[in-house]
Each structure stands twice: as structure tokens, then as C-alpha cells.
N, C-alpha and C positions, 0 to 999 in steps of 0.2 A: 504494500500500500504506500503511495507515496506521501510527502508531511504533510500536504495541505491536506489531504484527505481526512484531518483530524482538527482542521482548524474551522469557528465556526463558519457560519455561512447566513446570508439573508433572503427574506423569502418575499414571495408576492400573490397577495393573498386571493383565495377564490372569491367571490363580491355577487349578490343578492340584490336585487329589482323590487323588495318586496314593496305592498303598495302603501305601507305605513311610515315610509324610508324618508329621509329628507336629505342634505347636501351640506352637515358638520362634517361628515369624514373627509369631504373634497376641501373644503372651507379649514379647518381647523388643524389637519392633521398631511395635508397634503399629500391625498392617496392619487388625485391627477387622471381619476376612472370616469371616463365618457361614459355613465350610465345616472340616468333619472327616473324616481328617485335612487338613492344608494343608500341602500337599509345596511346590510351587513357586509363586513369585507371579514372572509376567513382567513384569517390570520398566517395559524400553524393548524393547519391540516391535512388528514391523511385520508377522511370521509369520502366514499365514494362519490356525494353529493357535490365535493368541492375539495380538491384537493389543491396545497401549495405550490405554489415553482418555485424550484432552489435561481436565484440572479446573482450569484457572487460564487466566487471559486470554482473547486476542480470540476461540480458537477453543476455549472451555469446550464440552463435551459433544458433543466429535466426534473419530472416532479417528485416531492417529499416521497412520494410512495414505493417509485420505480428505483429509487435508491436508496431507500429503505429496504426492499427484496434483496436488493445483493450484496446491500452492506449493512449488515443488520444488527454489525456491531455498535453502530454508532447511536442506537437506543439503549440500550445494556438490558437491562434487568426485562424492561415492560415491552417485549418485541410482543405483535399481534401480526401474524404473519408477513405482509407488509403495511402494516399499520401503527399508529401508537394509541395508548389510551385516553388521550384526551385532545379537545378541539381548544383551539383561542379564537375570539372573533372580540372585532368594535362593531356594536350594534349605534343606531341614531333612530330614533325612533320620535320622530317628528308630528306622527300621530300615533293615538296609544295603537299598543299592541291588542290581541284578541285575551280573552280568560282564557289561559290552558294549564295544562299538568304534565306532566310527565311519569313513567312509568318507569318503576324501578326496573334494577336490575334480574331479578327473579321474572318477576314478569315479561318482558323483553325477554327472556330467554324461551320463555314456554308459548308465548304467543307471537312473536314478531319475528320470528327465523333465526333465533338465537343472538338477538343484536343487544349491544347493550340498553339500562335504561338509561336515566339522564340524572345526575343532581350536577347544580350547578352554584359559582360566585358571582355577582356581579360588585364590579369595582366602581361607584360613578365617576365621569370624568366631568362631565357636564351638565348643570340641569337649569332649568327655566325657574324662577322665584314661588312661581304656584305650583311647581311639579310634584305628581307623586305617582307612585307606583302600588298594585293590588298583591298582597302578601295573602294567602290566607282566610279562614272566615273570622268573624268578628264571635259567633255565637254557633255553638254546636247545630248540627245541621244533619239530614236525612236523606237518600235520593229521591223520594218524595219531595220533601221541600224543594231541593236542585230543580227537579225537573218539571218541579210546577213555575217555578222563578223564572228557567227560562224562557218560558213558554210565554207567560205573560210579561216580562220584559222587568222584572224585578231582583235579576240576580244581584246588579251590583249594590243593594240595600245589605244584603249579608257580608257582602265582599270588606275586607279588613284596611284602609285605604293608610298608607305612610308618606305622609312628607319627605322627600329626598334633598340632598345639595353635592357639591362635590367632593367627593372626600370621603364618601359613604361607601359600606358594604354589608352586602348581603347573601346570605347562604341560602341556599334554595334547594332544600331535599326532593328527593320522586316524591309525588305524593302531594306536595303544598301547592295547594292553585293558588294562580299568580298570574300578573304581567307589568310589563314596564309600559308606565305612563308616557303622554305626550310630552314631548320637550325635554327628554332623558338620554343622556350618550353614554354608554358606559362600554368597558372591558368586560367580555365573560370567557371564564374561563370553565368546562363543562368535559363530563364526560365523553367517549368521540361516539356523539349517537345524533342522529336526528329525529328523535320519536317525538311529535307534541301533537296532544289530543286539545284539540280546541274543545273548549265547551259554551263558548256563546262570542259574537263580532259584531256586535251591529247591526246586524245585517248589512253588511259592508258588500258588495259586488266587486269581482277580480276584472281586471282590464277588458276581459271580454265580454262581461256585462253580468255573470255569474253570480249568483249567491258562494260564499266561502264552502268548504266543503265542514262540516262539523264532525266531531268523535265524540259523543255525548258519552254514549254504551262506552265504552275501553275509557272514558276518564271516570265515571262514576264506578268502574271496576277499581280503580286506582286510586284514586283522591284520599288523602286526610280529610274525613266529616267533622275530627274535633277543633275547636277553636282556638286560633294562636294565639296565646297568652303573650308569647315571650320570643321577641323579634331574634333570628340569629346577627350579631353584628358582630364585628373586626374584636380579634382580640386584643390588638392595642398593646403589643409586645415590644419594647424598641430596643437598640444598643447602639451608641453614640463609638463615634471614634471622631477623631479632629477633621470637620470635613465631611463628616459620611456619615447618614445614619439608617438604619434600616429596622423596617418594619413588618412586624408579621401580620399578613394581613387574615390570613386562615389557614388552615391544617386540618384535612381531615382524611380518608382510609384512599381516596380517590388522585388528589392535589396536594399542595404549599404553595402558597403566592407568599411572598414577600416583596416588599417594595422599598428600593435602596433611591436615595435622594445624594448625589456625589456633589460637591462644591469645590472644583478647580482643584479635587485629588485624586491619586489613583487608588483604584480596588482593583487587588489580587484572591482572585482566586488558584490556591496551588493542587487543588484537586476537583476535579469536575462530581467524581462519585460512582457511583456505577448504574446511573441511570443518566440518560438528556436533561437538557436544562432548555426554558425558551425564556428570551431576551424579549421583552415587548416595551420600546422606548416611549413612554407620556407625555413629555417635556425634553427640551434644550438637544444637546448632541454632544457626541465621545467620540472617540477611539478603544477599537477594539485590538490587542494586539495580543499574539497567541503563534509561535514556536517561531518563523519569521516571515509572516504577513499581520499589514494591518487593514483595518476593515473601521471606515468611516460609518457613523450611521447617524441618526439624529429622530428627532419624534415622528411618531407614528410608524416608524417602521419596526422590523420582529427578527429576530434573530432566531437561528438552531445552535446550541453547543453541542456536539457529540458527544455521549458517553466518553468515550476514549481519548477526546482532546487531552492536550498538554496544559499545564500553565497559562491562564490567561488575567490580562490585567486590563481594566476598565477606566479612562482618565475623560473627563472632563466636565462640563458646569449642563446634568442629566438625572432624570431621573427616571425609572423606570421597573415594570414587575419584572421578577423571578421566578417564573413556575418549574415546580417539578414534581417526579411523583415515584 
């Protein structure tokens, strides 16, 4: 294998039309995608739905996947044949989203062709002064109730509504219905599934004039009916060093995000670990340097580390998550 093949690499993300999408990721983050709206850019993926392309180094103009098959070291521990187990995407969600759920992993496994289910982070990056987002119910609930509510047009009376701003997060188990409000930009960071059962839109129409399609039956199979008491949010973990401080933003059986904020210093890392890491930059720009190439990068863009890289060290006035798993 030759060096660079251990050094990281940048990626470009697969990107979503959906029709709730609006133009922060063009505007704010400088993704530069001729597509209106631009709901989602996937980030780091491996999903058949949307996969990455490597644009930097040895393996320029081929996607996360096909080089994942034949180098499969460069995952370490979490290889899924040529997959890994988790997605990253920047959502904008410019109008709200639909109520949906997600299906665990058990479930996915026994009804959806063995695919995973979904629990997810969201990180916000940006939101409007009146934004909020639907966590949960407010009050213990029945599929009965459900399905009379959405019938008559009264779900979002149960629905558990949170004020958001930027700087917030939120864990999103299978199971908790939910969506991200109008005027909300955030990172998610998710298992690699694209299972979501909508359970009520609007009655919103797709570009071709279409009612949404619903999954009423498979989320009321799924859902938490109990009431969310107690929001999951960031655990608020820090360690300071002069210049650099880092923050844990969640840890759980699936992810670790962490979010390092550097100030005109460098960060070494002298061991990758024996799993991938993904670089997802929020703010400012660095340099990436790692055995003897270096790799300019700055906001909105995402990095791979391979399991197997060497030494790398991270310099400049940036901030940005650290997932791994």
C-alpha cells in the first residue's frame, strides 16, 4: 500500500431535493450544488441511497464505498461489507419536516430486509429566533388516540414542541417521534439506515402534484406511546488545553461526537485507534497534515481518517465535530 493511502482524504457529499429544503447549505456553508431546494447534503456516506466521493488523494474520483470493498482496512473494527455504520449529513430545513419515527434496530432487521434501524444526534448549527422542533409526546398516548388525531388533523396538540438555538443537541432514539422545525440547520449524525415512517405532512403534495406517501401501520408498530419527560441533551463534558478545547457532545452504543474548537494551535493526534474517524469542519479552516501530505480544508467541508493513518496534526483558527464509533 503506498503512504498516502493512509493519509486522510475529503469527501463530497451525496445532496437531496427534498421539498422542505431551502439554500443555508449553499449560502452559509459553501456546498456551490446547482440544486433547488437543497435539503440535505450527505456528508460521509456509504448508503446505497447516497453515497460519498473521495476528491482528495490517492483514491480522487471514486466513491466511499468502492474503496471501502478493497480497502477495508481503512475502517478497522466497524467494516459492513462495503459499508460503515453510520451516515453524517447537514440537513436545512427551511420548512418543517413531516412527524416521523424511526425503527429500531430489531425491527429493521425482521421487517425491512435486514437493514439497520435508525437512532440519531442532531447538532444545531443554525436556527431562526421562533424555531422549534417536535420531540416526543407531551402526554401518554394510545394508537387509538394516534390515529384518530391524525385523521382529524389534531396530532400536533399531543406532539411535545422544544425551542431550539444554536449550540443545541439532541438524541433521538428508534422509537421517539419527532421532526425538525422550520428554520433549523443542523448536523446529524445517524445510524447508516434510511428507514423513516412518516406518520402525518400536511398534507403537503410532492413536485408532481402527489399526496406524501404515509407509514402510519410500521410507525404505530414502533413508536414510544409514553411521554417524554426528560429531553436527551449534550452532556457538557469539556477539557481545556491552551488554545483548544473540546467537547463531548454525546456517546452512546452506536456514535461519539465530540466537538474541538482550535485557536491559532495545533492538535495532534498520535493515534487514530482502531476504528475511522470523520472530520466534519462548522466554522473557520486548518490544515490537515498526516505522514507527508497536507490537506487544506475549511467549513462545511468533511473529512475521512482511516483506521490505519499515521500521526496527524490539526492547526488552525477551526472548529469542528469528531465522530467515531
Amino acid at each position: 500500500m503506498k503512504k498516502n493511502c493512509r493519509a486522510p482524504f475529503k469527501l463530497k457529499p451525496a445532496v437531496k431535493d427534498y421539498l422542505w429544503g431551502g439554500n443555508k447549505l449553499n449560502l452559509l456553508f459553501d456546498k456551490n450544488v446547482n440544486l433547488e431546494p437543497l435539503a440535505e447534503t450527505w456528508e460521509c456516506s456509504t448508503h446505497p441511497d447516497g453515497t460519498s466521493l473521495i476528491v482528495s488523494g490517492e483514491w480522487k474520483g471514486r466513491t466511499l464505498s468502492e474503496v471501502i470493498k478493497k480497502h477495508p482496512e481503512i475502517v478497522g473494527k466497524h467494516i459492513l461489507d462495503d459499508q460503515i455504520p453510520i451516515l453524517v449529513k447537514l440537513i436545512d430545513a427551511k420548512e418543517k419536516l413531516s412527524i416521523q419515527v424511526h425503527p429500531s434496530d430489531e425491527y429493521a432487521k425482521k421487517f425491512e430486509n435486514g437493514g439497520l434501524g435508525k437512532t440519531e444526534m442532531w447538532y444545531v448549527l443554525d436556527a431562526d429566533d421562533d424555531a422549534y422542533l417536535i420531540y416526543g409526546f407531551k402526554t401518554n398516548v394510545t394508537k387509538k388516540i394516534i390515529k384518530k388525531a391524525i385523521a382529524d388533523g389534531t396530532l400536533e396538540t399531543y406532539l411535545n414542541k422544544v425551542r431550539v438555538k444554536s449550540g443545541d443537541v439532541f438524541y433521538i432514539e428508534a422509537g421517539i417521534v419527532h421532526a425538525i422545525g422550520a428554520g433549523i440547520l443542523v448536523a446529524e449524525i445517524q445510524e447508516n439506515s434510511n428507514l423513516t415512517y412518516r406518520l402525518y405532512d400536511y398534507n403537503r403534495v410532492d413536485k408532481n402534484g402527489n399526496l406524501r406517501e404515509l407509514h402510519v401501520n410500521k410507525a404505530l408498530d414502533v413508536m414510544n406511546m409514553n411521554s417524554v419527560s426528560k429531553i436527551k441533551k449534550p452532556m457538557h463534558t469539556y477539557r481545556f488545553k491552551k488554545g483548544i478545547v473540546e467537547e463531548l457532545l454525546y456517546k452512546c452504543k452506536y456514535f461519539d461526537v465530540n466537538k474541538y474548537r482550535i485557536d491559532e494551535k495545533e492538535l495532534n493526534f498520535e493515534r487514530i485507534g482502531d476504528s475511522f474517524k470523520v472530520l466534519l469542519f462548522i466554522e473557520g479552516q486548518a490544515e490537515i497534515v498526516c505522514i507527508d501530505e497536507n490537506l487544506n480544508v475549511h467549513k462545511g467541508e468533511c473529512v475521512f481518517i482511516p483506521a490505519n493513518a499515521e500521526k496527524i496534526s490539526i492547526k488552525g483558527k477551526v472548529t469542528f465535530l469528531l465522530i467515531s464509533c
